[in-house]
Residue, then its C-alpha position, 0 to 999 in steps of 0.5 A: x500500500x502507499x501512504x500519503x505524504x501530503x501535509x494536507x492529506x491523511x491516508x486512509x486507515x490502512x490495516x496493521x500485521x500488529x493484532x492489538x493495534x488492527x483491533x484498536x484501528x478497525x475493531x475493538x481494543x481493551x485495556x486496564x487504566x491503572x495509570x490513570x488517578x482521580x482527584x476530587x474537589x469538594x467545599x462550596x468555592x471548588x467551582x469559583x477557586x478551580x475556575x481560577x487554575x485551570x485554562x478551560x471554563x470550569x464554571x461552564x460546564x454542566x452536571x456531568x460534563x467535562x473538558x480538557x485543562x492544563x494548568x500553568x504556572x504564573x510565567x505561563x508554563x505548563x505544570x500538568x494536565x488533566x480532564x476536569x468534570x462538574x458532578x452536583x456535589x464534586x468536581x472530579x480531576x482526571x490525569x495520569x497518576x505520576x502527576x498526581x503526587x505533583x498537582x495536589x501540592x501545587x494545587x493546595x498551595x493555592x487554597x488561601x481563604x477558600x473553602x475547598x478540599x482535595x482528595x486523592x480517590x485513585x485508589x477507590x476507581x478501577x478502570x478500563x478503555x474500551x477502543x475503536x470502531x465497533x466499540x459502541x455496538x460491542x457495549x451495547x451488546x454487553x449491556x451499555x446500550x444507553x451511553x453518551x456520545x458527547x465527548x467527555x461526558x460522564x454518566x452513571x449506570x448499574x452493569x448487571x449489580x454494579x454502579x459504573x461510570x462511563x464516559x466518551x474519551x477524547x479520540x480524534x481518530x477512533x472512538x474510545x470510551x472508559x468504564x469505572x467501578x468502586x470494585x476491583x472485581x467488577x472490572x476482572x468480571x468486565x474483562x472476561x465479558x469483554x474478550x468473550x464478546x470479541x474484545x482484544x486486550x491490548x498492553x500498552x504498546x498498542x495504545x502508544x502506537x495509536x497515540x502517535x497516529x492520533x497525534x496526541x501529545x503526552x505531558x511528560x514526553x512532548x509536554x513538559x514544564x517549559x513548554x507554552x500552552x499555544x506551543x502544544x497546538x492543543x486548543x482544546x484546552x484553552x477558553x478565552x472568555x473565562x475570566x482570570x487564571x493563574x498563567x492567563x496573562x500570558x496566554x492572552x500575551x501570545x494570543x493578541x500577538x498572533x501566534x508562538x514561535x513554535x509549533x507541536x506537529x506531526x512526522x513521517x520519519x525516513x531514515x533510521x529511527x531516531x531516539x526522544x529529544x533528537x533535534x530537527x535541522x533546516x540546513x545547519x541550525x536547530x529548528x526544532x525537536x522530536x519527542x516522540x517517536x515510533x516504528x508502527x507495525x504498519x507497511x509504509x509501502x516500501x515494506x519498511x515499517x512506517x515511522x512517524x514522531x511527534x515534536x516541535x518546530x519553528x514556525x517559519x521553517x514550517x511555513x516556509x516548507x524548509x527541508x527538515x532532517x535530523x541525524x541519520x533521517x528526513x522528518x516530513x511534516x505530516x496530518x494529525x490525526x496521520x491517517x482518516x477514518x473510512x466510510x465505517x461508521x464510528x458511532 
């Protein structure tokens, strides 16, 4: 097969010789959340006091619904990210669980006069992500037949006895959803009905390999604390019309100048594959970096294995269309999501 290399046009989803990944791309694909941790906010201020650290619109969002936030220092660096959801008697913070032991903390310090209270709840939520095409049609089989499709919206069910929670994740390319019960053995019992009903687990190569088709940037590895929020092209994350937030100064800064000098994008690779943090070139001078990288069990049409990054560039070299390389390699700018869905239905 041959793969599109336009910056304006993404293949169609081609099929991988990977199982777990074919499953994710073109069935269904499982897997265990038990890197993913729960903060909860309570006290009568945690929808005014979160407002006001987080760069999304908290005081925007309905019972039941959520958004996508990063939260910044004063100089308008990224500290962590999270998804953020209004219950009626909570807000519930959702992020992977290494940032946990960071953003309570950093969140904490920022509780003068307010009355609000933080909770770490990991350890009370188990979880899994259900992904791809035939997700909806497979849960509706198991008994998940009335779930939302607005992306992140969260909704309670009883599972044969059980009270879960289900959402609709962010998933650019495929859709993916999450199921969360209080016990352990609730989700052991999930599982099984799950691969029983023609699920595939997958580990958690798999789901790296469709993070990077889908373009979507990890805090950690392409998102670190030096980075701008317009740096990471996440706009998903940003709400202008909020009111006042801690790094907002900034933000508003880069958006009345009109843009940031770089950009997070997309690469088809060529050449040997390069490791995390290798620079970019546009003839003899850094231009930018890659921070995620990956040899996808996908023929590039070469019958090579199809290799593709994610990092930053500047945005003249982008602009200009400068021949970007790096050591050992040629890296093309490329579409994010890097390929498109087909004629299947996703819902």
């Amino acid at each position: 097969m041959t793969i599109a290399t336009s910056s304006n046009t993404p293949a169609a989803i081609p099929h991988s010789s990977d199982p777990q990944l074919e499953a994710l791309l073109h069935g269904v694909g499982f897997a265990p959340l038990d890197q993913t941790g729960w903060i909860r906010v309570t006290g009568s201020d945690r929808v005014r006091w979160l407002n006001g650290m987080a760069t999304n619109s908290v005081q925007g969002l309905a019972s039941g619904s959520g958004a996508y936030n990063f939260f910044l220092n004063a100089q308008g660096r990224i500290q962590g990210d999270a998804n953020i959801f209004a219950l009626d008697d909570s807000v519930m913070i959702e992020t992977t669980r290494p940032q946990i032991a960071v953003l309570i903390p950093y969140l904490d310090h920022y509780i003068i006069m307010d009355d609000v209270e933080l909770a770490d709840i990991s350890g009370s939520r188990h979880g899994l992500t259900v992904i791809g095409p035939l997700a909806a049609p497979l849960l509706a089989r198991i008994g998940f037949s009335a779930i939302a499709q607005e992306e992140l919206k969260i909704e309670s069910h009883r599972w044969e006895v059980a009270a879960v929670d289900v959402l609709r994740a962010y998933g650019p390319l495929v859709p993916r959803y999450e199921i969360w019960v209080e016990d352990p053995e609730d989700l052991l019992k999930l599982q099984s009905i799950l691969e029983s009903a023609g699920a595939t687990r997958v580990e958690p190569q798999a789901k790296e390999y469709l993070r990077l088709i889908e373009g979507t940037p990890l805090y950690g590895a392409d998102i670190r604390d030096r980075d701008l929020p317009q740096e990471t092209n996440q706009a998903r994350a940003l709400h202008f019309n909020k009111g006042c937030y801690l790094g907002q100064e900034i933000v508003e800064r880069i958006r009345s100048r009109g843009n940031v000098h770089r950009t997070f994008s997309a690469f088809r690779l060529e050449g040997s594959l390069p490791a995390p943090g290798t620079a970019l070139m546009a003839a003899d001078k850094s231009v930018g970096e890659l921070t995620s990288v990956a040899a996808l069990p996908i023929d590039s049409g070469t019958g090579a294995k199809l290799e593709i990054g994610l990092g930053y560039v500047r945005r003249e070299a982008r602009d200009r269309h400068n021949f970007l390389h790096y050591e050992g390699g040629i890296a093309h700018p490329a579409p994010s999501p890097f390929f498109q869905a087909g004629d299947r239905p996703l819902l």
